[in-house]
mmCIF file of the N, C-alpha and C atoms, coordinates in Angstrom:
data_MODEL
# 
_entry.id   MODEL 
# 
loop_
_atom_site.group_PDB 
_atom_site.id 
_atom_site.type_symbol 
_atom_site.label_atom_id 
_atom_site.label_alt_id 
_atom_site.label_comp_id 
_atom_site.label_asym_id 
_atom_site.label_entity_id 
_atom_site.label_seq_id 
_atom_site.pdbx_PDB_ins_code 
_atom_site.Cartn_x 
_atom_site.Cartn_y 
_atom_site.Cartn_z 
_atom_site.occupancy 
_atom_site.B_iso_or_equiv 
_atom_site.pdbx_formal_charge 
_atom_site.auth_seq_id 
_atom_site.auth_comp_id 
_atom_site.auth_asym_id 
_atom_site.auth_atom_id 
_atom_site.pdbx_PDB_model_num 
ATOM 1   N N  . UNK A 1 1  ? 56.077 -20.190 -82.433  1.00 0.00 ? 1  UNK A N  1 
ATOM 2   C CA . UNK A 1 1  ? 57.414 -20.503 -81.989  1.00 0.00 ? 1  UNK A CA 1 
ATOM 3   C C  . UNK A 1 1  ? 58.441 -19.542 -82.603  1.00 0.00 ? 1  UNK A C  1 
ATOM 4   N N  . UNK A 1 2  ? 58.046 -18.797 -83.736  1.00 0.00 ? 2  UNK A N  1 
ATOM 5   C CA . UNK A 1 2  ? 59.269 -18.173 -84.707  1.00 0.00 ? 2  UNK A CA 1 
ATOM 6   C C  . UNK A 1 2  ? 58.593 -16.688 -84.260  1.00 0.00 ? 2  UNK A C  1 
ATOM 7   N N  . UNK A 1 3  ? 57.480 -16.298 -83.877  1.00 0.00 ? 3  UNK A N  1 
ATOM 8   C CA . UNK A 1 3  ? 57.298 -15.807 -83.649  1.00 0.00 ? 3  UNK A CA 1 
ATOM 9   C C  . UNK A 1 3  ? 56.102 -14.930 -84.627  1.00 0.00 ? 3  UNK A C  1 
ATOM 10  N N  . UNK A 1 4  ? 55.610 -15.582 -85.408  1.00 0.00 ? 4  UNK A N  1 
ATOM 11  C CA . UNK A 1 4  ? 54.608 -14.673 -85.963  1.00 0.00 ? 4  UNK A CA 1 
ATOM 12  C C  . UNK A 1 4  ? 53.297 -15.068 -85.676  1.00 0.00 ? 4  UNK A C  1 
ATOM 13  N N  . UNK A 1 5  ? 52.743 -14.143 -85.310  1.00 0.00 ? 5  UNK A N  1 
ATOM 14  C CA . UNK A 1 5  ? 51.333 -13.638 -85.183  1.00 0.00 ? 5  UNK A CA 1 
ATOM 15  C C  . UNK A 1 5  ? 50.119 -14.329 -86.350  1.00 0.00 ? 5  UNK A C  1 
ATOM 16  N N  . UNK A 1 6  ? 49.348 -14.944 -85.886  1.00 0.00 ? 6  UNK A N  1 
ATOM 17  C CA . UNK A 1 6  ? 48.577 -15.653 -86.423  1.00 0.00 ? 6  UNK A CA 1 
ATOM 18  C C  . UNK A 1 6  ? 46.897 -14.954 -86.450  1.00 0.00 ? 6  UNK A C  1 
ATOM 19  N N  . UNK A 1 7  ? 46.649 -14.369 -87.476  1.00 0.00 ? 7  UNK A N  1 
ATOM 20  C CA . UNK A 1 7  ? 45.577 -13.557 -87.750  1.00 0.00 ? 7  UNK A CA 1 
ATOM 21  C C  . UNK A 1 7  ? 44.032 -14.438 -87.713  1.00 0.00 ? 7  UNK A C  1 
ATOM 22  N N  . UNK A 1 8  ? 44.304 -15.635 -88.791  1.00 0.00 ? 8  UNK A N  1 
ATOM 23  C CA . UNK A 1 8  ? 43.022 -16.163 -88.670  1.00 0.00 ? 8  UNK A CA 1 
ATOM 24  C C  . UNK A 1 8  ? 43.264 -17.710 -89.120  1.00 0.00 ? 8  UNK A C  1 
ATOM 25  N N  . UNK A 1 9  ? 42.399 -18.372 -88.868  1.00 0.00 ? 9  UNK A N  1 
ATOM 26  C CA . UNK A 1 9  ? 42.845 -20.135 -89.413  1.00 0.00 ? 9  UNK A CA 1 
ATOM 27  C C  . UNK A 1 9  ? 41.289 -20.290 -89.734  1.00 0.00 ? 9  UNK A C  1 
ATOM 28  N N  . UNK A 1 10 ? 41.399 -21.255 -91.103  1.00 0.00 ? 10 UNK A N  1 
ATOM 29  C CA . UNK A 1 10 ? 39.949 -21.441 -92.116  1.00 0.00 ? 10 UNK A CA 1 
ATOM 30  C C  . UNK A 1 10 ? 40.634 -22.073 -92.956  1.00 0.00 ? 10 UNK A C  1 
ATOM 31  N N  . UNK A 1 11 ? 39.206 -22.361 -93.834  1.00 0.00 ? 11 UNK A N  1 
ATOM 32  C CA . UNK A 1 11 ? 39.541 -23.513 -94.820  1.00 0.00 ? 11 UNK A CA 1 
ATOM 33  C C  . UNK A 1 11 ? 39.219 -22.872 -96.428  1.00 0.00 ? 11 UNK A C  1 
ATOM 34  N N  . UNK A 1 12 ? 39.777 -23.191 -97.093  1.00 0.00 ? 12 UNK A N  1 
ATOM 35  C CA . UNK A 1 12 ? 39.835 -22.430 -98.623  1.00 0.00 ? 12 UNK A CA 1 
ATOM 36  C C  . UNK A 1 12 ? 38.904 -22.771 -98.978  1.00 0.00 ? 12 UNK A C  1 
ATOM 37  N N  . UNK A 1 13 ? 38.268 -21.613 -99.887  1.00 0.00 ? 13 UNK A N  1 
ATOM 38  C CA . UNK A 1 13 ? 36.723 -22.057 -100.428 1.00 0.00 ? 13 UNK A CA 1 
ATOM 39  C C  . UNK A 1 13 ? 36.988 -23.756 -101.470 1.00 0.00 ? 13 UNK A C  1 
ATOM 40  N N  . UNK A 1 14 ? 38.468 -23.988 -102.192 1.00 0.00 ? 14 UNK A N  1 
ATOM 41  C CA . UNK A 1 14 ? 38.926 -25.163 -102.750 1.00 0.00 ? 14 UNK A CA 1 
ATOM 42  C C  . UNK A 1 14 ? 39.498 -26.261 -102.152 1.00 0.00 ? 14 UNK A C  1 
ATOM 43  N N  . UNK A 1 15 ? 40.172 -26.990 -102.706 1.00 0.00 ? 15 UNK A N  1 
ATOM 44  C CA . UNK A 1 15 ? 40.476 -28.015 -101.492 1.00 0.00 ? 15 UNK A CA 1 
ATOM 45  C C  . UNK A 1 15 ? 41.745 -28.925 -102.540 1.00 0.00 ? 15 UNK A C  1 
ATOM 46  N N  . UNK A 1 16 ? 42.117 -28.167 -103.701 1.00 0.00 ? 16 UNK A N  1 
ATOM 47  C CA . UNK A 1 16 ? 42.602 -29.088 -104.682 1.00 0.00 ? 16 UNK A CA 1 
ATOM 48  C C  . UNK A 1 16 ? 43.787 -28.183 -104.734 1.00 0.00 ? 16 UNK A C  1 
ATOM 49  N N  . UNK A 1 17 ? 44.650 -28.033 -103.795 1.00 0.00 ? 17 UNK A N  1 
ATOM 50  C CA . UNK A 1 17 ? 45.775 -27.369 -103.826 1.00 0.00 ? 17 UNK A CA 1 
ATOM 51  C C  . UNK A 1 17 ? 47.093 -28.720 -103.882 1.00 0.00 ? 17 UNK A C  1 
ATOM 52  N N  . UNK A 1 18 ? 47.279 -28.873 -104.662 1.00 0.00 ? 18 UNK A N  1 
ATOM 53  C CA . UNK A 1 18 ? 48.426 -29.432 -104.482 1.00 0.00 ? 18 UNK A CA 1 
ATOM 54  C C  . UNK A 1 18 ? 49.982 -30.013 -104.085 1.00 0.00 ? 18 UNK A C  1 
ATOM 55  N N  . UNK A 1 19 ? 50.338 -28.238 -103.237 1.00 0.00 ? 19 UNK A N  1 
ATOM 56  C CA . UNK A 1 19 ? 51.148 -28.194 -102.682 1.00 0.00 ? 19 UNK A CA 1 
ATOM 57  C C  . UNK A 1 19 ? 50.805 -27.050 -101.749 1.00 0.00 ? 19 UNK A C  1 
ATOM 58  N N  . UNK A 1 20 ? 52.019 -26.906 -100.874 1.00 0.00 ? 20 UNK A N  1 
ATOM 59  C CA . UNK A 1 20 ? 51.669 -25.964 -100.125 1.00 0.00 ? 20 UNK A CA 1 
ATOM 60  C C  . UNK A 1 20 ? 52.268 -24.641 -100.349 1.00 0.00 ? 20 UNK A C  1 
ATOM 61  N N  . UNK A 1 21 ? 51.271 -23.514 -100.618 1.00 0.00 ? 21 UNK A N  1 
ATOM 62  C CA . UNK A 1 21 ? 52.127 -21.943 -100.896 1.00 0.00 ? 21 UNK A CA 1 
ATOM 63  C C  . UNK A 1 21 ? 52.026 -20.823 -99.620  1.00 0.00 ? 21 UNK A C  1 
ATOM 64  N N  . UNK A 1 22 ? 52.641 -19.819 -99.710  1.00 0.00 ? 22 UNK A N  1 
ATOM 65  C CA . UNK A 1 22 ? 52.673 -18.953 -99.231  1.00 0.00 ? 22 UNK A CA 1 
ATOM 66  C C  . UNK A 1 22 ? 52.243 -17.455 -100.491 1.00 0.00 ? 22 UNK A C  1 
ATOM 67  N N  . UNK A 1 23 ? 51.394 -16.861 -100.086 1.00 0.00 ? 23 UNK A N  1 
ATOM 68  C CA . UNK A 1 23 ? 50.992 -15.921 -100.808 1.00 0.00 ? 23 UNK A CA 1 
ATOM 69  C C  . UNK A 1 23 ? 50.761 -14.316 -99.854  1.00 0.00 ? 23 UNK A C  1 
ATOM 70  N N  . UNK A 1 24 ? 51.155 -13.517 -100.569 1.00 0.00 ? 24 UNK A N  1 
ATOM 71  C CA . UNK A 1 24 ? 51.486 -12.288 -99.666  1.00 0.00 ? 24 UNK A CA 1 
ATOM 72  C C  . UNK A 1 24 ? 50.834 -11.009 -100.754 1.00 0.00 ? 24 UNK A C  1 
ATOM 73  N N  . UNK A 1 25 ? 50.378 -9.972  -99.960  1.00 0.00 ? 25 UNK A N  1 
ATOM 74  C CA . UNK A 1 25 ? 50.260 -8.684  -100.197 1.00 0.00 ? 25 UNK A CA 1 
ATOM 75  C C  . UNK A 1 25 ? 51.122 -7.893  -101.311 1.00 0.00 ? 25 UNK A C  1 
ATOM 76  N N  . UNK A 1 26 ? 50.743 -7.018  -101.838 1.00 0.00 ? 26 UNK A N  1 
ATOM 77  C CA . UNK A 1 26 ? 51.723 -6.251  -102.615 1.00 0.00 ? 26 UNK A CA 1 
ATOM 78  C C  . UNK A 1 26 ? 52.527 -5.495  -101.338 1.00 0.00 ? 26 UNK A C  1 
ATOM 79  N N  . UNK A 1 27 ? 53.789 -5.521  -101.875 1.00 0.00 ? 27 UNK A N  1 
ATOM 80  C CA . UNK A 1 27 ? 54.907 -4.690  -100.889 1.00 0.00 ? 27 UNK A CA 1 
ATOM 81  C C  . UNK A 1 27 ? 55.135 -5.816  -99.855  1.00 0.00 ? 27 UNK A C  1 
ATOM 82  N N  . UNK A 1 28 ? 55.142 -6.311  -99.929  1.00 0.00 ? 28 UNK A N  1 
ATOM 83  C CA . UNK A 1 28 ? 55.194 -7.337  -98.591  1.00 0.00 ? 28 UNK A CA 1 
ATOM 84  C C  . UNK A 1 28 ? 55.994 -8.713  -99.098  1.00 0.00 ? 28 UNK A C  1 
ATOM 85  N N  . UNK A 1 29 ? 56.691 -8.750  -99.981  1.00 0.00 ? 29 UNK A N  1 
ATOM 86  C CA . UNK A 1 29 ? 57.421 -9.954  -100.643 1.00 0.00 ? 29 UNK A CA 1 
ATOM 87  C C  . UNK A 1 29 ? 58.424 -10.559 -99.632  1.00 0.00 ? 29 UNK A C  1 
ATOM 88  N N  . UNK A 1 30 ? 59.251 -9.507  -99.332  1.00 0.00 ? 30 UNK A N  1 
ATOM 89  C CA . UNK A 1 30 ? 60.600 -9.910  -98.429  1.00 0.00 ? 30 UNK A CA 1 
ATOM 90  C C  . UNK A 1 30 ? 59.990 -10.631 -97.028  1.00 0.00 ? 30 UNK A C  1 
ATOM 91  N N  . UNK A 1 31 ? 58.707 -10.640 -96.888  1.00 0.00 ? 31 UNK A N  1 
ATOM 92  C CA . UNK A 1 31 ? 58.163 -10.680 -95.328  1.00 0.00 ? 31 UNK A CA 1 
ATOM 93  C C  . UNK A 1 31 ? 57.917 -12.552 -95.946  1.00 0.00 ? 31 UNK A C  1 
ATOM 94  N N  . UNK A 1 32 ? 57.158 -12.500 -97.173  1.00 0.00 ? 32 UNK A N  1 
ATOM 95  C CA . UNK A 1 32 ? 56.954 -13.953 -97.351  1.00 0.00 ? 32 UNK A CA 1 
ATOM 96  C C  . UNK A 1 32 ? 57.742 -14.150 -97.785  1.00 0.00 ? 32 UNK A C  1 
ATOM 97  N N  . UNK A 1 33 ? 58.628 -14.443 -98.465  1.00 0.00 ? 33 UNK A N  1 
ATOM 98  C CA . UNK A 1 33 ? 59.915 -15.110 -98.494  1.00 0.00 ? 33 UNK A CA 1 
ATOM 99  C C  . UNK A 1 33 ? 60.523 -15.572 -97.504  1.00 0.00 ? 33 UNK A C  1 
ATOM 100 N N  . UNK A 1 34 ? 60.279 -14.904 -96.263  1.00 0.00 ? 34 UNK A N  1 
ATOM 101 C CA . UNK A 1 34 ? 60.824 -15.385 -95.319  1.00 0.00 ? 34 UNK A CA 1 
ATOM 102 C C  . UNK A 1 34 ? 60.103 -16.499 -94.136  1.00 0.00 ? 34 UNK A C  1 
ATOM 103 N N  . UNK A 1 35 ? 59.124 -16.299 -94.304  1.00 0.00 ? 35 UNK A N  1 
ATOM 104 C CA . UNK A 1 35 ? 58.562 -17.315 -93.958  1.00 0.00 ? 35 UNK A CA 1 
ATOM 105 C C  . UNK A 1 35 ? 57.878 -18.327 -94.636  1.00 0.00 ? 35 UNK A C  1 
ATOM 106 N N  . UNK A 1 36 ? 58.073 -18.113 -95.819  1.00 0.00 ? 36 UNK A N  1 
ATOM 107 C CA . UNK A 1 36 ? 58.100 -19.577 -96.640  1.00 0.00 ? 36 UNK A CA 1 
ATOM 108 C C  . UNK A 1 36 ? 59.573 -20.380 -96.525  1.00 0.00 ? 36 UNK A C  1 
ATOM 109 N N  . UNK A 1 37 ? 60.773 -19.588 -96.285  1.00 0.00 ? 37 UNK A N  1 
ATOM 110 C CA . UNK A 1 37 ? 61.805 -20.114 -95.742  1.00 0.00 ? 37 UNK A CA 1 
ATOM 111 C C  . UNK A 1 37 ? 61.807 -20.614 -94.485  1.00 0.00 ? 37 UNK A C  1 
ATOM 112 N N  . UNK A 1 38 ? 61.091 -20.462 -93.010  1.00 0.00 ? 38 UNK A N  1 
ATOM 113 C CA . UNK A 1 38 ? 61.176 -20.869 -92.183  1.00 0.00 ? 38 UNK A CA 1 
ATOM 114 C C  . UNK A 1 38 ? 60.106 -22.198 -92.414  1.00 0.00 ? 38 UNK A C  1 
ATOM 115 N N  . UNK A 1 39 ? 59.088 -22.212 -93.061  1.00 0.00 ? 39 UNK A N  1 
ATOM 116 C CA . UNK A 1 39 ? 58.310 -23.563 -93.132  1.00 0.00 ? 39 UNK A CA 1 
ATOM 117 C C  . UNK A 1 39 ? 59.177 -24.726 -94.521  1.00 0.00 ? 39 UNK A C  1 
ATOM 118 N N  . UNK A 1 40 ? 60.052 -24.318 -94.630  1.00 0.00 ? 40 UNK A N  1 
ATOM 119 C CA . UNK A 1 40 ? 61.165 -25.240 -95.600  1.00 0.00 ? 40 UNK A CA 1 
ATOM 120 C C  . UNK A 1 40 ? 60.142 -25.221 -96.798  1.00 0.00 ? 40 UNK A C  1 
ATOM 121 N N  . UNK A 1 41 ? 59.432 -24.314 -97.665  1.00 0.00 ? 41 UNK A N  1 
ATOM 122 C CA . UNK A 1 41 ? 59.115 -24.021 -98.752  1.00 0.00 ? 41 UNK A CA 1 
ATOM 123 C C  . UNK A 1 41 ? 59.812 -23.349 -99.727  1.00 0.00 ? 41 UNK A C  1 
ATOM 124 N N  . UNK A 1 42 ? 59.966 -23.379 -101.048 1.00 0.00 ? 42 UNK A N  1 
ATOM 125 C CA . UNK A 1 42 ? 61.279 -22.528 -101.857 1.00 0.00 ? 42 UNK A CA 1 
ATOM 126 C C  . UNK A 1 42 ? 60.396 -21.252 -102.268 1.00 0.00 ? 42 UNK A C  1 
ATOM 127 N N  . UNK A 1 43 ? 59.025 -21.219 -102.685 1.00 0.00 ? 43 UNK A N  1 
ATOM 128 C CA . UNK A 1 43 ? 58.347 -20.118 -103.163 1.00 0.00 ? 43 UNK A CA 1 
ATOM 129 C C  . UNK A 1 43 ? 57.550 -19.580 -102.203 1.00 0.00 ? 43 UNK A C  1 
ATOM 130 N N  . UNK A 1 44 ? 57.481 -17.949 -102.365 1.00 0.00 ? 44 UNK A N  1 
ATOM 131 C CA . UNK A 1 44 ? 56.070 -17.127 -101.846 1.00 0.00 ? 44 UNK A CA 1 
ATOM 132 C C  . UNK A 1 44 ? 55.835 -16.223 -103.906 1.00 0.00 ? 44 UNK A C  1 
ATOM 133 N N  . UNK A 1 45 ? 54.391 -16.539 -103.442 1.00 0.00 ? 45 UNK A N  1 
ATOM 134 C CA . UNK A 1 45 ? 53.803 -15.674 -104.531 1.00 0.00 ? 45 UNK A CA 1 
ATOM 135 C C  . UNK A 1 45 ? 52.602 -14.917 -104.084 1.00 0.00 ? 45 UNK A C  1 
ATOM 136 N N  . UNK A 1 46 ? 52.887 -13.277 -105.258 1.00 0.00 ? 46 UNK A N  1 
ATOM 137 C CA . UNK A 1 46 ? 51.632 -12.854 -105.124 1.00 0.00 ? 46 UNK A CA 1 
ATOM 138 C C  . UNK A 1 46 ? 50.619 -13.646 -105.060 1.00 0.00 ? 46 UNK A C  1 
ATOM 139 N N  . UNK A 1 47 ? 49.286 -12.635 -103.941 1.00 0.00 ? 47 UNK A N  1 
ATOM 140 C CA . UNK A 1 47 ? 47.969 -13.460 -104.439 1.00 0.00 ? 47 UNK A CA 1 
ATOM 141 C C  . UNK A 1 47 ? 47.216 -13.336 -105.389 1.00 0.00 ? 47 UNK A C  1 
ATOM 142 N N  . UNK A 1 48 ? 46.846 -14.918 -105.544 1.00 0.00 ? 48 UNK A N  1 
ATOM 143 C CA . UNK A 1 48 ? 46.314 -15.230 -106.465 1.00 0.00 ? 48 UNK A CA 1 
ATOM 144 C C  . UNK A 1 48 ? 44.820 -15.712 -106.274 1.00 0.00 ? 48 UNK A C  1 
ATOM 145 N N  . UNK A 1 49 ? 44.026 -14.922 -106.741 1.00 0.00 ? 49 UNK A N  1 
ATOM 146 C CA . UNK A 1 49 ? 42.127 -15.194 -106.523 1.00 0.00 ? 49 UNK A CA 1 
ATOM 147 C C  . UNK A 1 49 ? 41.964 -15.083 -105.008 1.00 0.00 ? 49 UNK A C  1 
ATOM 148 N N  . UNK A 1 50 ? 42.922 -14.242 -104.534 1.00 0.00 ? 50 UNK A N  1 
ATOM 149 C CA . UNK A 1 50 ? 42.603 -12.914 -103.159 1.00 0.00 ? 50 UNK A CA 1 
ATOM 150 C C  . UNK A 1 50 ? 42.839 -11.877 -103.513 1.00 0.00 ? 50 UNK A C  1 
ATOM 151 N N  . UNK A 1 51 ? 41.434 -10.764 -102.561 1.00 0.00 ? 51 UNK A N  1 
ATOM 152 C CA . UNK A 1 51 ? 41.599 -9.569  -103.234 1.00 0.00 ? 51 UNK A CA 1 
ATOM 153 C C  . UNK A 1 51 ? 42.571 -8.975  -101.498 1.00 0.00 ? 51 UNK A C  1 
ATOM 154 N N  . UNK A 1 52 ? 43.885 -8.199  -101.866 1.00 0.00 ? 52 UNK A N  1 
ATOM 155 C CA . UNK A 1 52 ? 44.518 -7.745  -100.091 1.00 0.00 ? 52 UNK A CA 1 
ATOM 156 C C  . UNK A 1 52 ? 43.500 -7.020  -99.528  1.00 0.00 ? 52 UNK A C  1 
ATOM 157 N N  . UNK A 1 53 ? 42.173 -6.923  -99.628  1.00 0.00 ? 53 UNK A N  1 
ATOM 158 C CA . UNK A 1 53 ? 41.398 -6.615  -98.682  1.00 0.00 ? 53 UNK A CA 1 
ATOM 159 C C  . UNK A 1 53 ? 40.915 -7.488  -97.780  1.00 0.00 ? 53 UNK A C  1 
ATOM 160 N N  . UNK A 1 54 ? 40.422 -8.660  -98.588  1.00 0.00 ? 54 UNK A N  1 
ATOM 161 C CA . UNK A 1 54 ? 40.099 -10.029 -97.875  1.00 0.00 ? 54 UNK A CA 1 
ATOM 162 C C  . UNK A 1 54 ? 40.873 -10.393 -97.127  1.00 0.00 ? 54 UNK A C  1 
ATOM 163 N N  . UNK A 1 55 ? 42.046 -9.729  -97.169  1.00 0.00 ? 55 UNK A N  1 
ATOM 164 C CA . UNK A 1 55 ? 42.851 -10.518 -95.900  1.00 0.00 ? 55 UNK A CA 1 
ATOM 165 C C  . UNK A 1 55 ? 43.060 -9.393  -94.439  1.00 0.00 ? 55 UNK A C  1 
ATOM 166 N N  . UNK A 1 56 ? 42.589 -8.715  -94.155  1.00 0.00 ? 56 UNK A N  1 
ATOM 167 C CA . UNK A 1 56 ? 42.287 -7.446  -93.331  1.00 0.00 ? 56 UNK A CA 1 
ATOM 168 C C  . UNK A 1 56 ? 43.610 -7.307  -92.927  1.00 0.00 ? 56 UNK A C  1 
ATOM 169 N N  . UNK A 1 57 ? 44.359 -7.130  -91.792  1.00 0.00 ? 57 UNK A N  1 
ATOM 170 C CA . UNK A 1 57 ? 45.451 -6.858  -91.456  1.00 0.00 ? 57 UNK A CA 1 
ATOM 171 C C  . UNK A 1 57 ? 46.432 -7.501  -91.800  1.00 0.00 ? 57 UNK A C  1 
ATOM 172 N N  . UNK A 1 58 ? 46.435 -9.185  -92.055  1.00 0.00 ? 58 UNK A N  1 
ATOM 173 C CA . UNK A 1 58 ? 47.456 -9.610  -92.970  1.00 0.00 ? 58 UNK A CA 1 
ATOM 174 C C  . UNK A 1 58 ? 48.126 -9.401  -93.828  1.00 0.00 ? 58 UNK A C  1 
ATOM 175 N N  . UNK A 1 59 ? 49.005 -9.892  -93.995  1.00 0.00 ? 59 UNK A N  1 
ATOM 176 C CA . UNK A 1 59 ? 50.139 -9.645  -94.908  1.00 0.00 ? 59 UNK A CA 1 
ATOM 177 C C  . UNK A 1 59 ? 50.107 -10.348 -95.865  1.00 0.00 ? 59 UNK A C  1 
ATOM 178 N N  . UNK A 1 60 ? 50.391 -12.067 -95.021  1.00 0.00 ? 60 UNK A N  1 
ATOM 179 C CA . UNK A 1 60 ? 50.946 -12.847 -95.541  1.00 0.00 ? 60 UNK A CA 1 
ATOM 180 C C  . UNK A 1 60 ? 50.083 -14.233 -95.495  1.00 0.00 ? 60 UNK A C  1 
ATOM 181 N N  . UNK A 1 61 ? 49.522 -15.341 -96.588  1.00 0.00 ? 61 UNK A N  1 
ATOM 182 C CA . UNK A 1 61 ? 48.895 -16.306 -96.264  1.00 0.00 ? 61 UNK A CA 1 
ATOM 183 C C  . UNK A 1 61 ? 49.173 -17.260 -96.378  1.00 0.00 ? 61 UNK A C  1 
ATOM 184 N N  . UNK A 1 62 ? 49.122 -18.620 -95.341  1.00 0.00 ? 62 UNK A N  1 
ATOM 185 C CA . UNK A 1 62 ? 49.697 -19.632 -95.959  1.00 0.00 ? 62 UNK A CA 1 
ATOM 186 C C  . UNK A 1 62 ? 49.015 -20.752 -96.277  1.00 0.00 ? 62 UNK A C  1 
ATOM 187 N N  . UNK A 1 63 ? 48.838 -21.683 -97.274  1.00 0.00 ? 63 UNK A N  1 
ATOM 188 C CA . UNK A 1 63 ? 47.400 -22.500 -97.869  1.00 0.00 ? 63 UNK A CA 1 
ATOM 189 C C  . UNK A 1 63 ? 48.093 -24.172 -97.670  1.00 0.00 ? 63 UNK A C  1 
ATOM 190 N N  . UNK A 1 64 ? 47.770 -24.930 -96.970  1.00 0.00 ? 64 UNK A N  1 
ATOM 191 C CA . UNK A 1 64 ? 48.542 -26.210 -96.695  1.00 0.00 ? 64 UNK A CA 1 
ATOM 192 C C  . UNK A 1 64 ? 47.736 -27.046 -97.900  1.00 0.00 ? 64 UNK A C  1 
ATOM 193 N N  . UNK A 1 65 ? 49.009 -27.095 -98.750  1.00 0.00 ? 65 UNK A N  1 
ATOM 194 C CA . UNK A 1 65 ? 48.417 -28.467 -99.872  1.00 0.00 ? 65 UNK A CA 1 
ATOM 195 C C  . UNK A 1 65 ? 48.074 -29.647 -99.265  1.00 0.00 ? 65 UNK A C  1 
ATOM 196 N N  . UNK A 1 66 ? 47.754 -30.563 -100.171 1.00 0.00 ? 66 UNK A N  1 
ATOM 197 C CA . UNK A 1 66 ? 48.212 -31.997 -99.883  1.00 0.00 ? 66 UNK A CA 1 
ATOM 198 C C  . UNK A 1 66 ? 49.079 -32.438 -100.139 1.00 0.00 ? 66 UNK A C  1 
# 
């Protein structure tokens, strides 16, 4: 609807996320920030226990807590 491109949908090798993050690429901050702002989230952070290869053309990931 906002318009971004949706690369891949899966389930985290964990399942004990607590909230929901947005995690992004090096160089790529301003891109998640902004769409952690459009899903009414206050943070994007580097990734964390992804290597930016694992994410092939992505940028940006988003992990739905509970």
């Amino acid at each position: 609807n906002r318009g971004y491109k949706i690369a891949f949908v899966g389930n985290a090798p964990r399942t004990d996320f607590a909230r929901s993050l947005v995690m992004y690429k090096p160089g790529f901050a301003g891109e998640a920030r902004r769409f952690a702002r459009d899903l009414h989230l206050k943070h994007a952070i580097p990734l964390d226990g992804m290597r930016p290869r694992e994410l092939g053309r992505a940028h940006v990931v988003f992990i739905l807590g509970a």
